[in-house]
C-alpha positions in Angstrom: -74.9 38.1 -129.0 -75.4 39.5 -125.6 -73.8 38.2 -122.6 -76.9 36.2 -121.4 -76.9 34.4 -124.8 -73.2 32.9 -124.5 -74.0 31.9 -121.0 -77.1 30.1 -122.5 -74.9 28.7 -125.4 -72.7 27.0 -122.5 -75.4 25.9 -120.4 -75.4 22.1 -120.4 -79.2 20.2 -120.5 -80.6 19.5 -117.2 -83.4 18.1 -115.5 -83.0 20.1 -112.4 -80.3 22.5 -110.6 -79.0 19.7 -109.1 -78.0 17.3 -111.7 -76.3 17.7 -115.6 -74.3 15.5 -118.1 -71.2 16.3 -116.2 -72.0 15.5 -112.6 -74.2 12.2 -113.4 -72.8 8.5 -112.3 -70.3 7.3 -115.5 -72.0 4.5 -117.5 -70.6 1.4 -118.4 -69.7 2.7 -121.8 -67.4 5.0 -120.6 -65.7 3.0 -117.5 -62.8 2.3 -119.7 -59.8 2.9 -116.9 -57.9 -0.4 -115.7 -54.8 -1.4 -114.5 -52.7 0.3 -117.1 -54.5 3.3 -117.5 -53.7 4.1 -113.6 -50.3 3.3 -114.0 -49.9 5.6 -116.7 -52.0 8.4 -114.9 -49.7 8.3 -112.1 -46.6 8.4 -114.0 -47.9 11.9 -115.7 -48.8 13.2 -112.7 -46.1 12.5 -110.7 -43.2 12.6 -112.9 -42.7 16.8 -112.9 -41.0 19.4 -112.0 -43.0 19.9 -108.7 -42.3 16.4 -107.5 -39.0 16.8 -109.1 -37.9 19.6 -107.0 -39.6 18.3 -103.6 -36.8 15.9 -103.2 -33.8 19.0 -104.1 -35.8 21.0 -101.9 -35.3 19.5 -98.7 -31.5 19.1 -99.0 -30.6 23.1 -98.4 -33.1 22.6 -95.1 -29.9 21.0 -93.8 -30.9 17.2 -94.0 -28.9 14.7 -95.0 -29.7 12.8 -98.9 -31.1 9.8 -96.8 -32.7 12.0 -94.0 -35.0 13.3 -97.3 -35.1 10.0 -99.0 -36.8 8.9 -95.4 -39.6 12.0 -95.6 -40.3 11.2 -99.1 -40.7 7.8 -98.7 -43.3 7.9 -95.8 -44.7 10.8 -97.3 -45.9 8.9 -100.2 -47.0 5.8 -98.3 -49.2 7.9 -96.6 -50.3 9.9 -99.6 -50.9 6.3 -101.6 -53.1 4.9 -98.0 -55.5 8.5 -99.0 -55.7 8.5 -102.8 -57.2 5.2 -102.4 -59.2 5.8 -99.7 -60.6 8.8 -101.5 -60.7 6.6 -104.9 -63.4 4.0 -103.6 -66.5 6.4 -103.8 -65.6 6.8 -107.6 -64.4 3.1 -108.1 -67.5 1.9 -106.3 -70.2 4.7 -107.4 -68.9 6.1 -110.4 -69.5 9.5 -109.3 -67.3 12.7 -109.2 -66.2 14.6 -106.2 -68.8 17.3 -106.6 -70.8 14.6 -106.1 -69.5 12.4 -103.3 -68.9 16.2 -101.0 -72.7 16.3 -101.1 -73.0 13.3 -99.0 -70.4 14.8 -96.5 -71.6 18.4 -96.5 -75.1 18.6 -97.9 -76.9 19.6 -101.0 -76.1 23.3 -100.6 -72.9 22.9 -98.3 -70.8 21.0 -100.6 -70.8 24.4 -102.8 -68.7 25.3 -100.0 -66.3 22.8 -100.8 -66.2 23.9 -105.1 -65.7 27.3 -104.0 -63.1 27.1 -101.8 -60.8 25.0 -104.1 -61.5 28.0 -107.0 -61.2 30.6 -104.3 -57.5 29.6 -103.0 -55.9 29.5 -106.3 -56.6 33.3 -106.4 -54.0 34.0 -103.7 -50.8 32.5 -105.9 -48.7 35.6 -105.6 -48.1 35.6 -109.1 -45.8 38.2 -111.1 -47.4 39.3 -114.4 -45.0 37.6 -116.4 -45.9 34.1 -114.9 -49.5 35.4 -115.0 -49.4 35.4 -118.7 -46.9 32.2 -118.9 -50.0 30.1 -117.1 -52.6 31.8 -119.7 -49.9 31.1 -122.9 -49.6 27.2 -120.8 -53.7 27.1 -120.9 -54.1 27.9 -124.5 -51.9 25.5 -125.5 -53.2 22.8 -123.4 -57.1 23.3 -125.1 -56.4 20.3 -127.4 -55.5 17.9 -124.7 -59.0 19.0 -122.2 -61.1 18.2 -125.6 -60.0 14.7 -125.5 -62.7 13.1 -122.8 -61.1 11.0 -120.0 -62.5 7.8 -121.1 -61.1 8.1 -124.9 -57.6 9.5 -123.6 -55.7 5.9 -123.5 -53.6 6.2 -127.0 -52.3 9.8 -125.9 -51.5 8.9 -122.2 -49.7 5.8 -123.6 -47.5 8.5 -126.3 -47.2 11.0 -122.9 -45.8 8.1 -120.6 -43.4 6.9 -123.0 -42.2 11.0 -123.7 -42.3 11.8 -120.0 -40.3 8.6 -118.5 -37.3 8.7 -121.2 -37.1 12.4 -120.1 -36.9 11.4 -116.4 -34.2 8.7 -117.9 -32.2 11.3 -119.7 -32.1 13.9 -117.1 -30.7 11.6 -114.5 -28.0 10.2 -116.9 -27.4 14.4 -117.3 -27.4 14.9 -113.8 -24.8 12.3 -112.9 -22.9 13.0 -115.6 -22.3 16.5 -114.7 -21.8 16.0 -111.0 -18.1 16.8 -111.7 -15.2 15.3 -109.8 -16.6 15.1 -105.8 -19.4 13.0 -107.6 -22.1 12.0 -105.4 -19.7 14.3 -102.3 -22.2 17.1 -102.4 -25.1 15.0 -101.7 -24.4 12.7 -99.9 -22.4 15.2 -96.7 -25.0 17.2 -94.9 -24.1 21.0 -95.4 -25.3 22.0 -92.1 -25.3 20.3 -88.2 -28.3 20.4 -86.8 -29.8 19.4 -83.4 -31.5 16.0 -83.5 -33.8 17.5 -81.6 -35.6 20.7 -79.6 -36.8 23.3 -81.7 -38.1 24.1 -85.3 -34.2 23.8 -87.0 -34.2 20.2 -85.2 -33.6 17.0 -87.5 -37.0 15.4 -86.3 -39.1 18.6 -86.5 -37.3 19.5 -90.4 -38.4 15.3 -91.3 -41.7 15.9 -89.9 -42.0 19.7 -92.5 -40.1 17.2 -95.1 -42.9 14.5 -95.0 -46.1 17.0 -95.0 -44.1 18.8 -97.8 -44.0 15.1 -100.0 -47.6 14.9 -99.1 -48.8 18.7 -100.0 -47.2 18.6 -103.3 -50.0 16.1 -104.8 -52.9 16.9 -101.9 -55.2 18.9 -104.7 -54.6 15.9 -106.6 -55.8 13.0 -103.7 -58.7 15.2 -103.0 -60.6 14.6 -106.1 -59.6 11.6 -106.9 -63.4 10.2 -107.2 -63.1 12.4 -110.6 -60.6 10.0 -111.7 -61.3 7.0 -110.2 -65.0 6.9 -111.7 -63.7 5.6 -114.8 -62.4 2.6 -113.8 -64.1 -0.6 -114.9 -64.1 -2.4 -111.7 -62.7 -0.7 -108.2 -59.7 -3.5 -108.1 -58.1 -1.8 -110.7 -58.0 1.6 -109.6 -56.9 0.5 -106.1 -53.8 -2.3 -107.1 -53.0 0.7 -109.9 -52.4 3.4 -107.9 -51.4 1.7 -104.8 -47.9 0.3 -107.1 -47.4 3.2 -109.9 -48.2 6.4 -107.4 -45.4 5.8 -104.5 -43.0 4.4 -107.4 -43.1 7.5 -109.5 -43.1 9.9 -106.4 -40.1 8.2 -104.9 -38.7 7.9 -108.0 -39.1 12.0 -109.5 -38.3 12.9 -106.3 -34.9 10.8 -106.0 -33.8 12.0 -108.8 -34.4 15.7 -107.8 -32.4 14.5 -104.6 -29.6 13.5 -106.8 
């Protein structure tokens, strides 16, 4: 079989260039995400080691524990104000965020928009080792992308239950190991630093420590209309990620902090 026939062979059916299976507004059927289901999305996503280490990071800046506690808390109250912002479209439409960018850029200039989230992951500076890490991390994640969003409540329940006793046990490890200054380390700032003038200032390092809580889930609030599609009425995705995304983002990041 020739290259044109496997691209035929993965062709979905369409009417026209502009519409498929994939892209189409969600039918009842499938609007199967509630309260719950929310909850438990946001707990998966933010519960990991990105998240984890966003709260560690800022420490060795030279701010204070409560000085990053601070940048991660209104980092994530702004981040939960724009993932349900950028939910309604979905919530209210049932349409994807290929979808919804067509009403803000145009038929043709919302593949502006696709492209340039594929495009940017190309510059990762990447070593060949973690090259083929992420390609040994995709193959193994092929079982999990065959199970379709609205069918994926019995393994996001098993996930959530794995994930948070994890989070559980590796604070209990990580105060248990502290050693005898206990909580000294973290809570005494390791450096003095101006409170405020230029870039090593305490404002200007909050202000780097809040965009830094928001950057680390901003591919994430950007599509959320892919997520947020499936939800049976727009209530539910908005009261489920405006309590379970800033708990779990505060919460992974704490314990990084910690």
């Amino acid at each position: 079989m020739g290259l044109q026939g496997v691209l035929k062979r993965a062709e979905l059916p369409f009417v026209s260039r502009w519409i498929n299976d994939d892209i189409r507004p969600i039918e009842s059927q499938r609007r199967t995400w509630g309260y719950l289901m929310f909850h438990n999305f946001w707990l998966l996503v933010n519960c990991n080691i990105t998240t984890y280490l966003t709260g560690s990071a800022l420490i060795p800046l030279g701010l204070t524990w409560w000085q990053a506690f601070i940048c991660i808390i209104l980092g994530n109250v702004i981040a939960t104000a724009v993932v349900i912002v950028n939910s309604l479209p979905g919530s209210s439409y049932h349409i994807g965020f290929p979808v919804f960018s067509r009403a803000v850029w145009g038929m043709w200039g919302s593949q502006f928009v696709i492209w340039n989230r594929i495009l940017l992951s190309l510059d990762t500076g990447m070593t060949t080792a973690q090259f083929v890490s992420y390609i040994v991390f995709s193959v193994i994640s092929l079982p999990v992308i065959w199970i379709r969003p609205h069918r994926l409540e019995k393994f996001f329940r098993f996930a959530c239950s794995v994930t948070f006793v994890f989070f559980l046990v590796l604070l209990i490890w990580a105060l248990a190991t502290m050693g005898p200054s206990g909580f000294g380390d973290t809570i005494t700032s390791g450096s003095a630093l101006p409170n405020t003038g230029g870039p090593d200032s305490v404002a200007w390092l909050m202000v780097y420590g809040i965009v830094s809580t928001i950057g680390s889930i901003a591919a994430g609030i950007l599509n959320q209309s892919d997520y947020s599609r499936f939800a049976t009425q727009p209530k539910h995705a908005i009261v489920g990620q405006a309590i379970s995304f800033p708990f779990y983002g505060i919460f992974s990041s704490l314990i990084g902090i910690l």
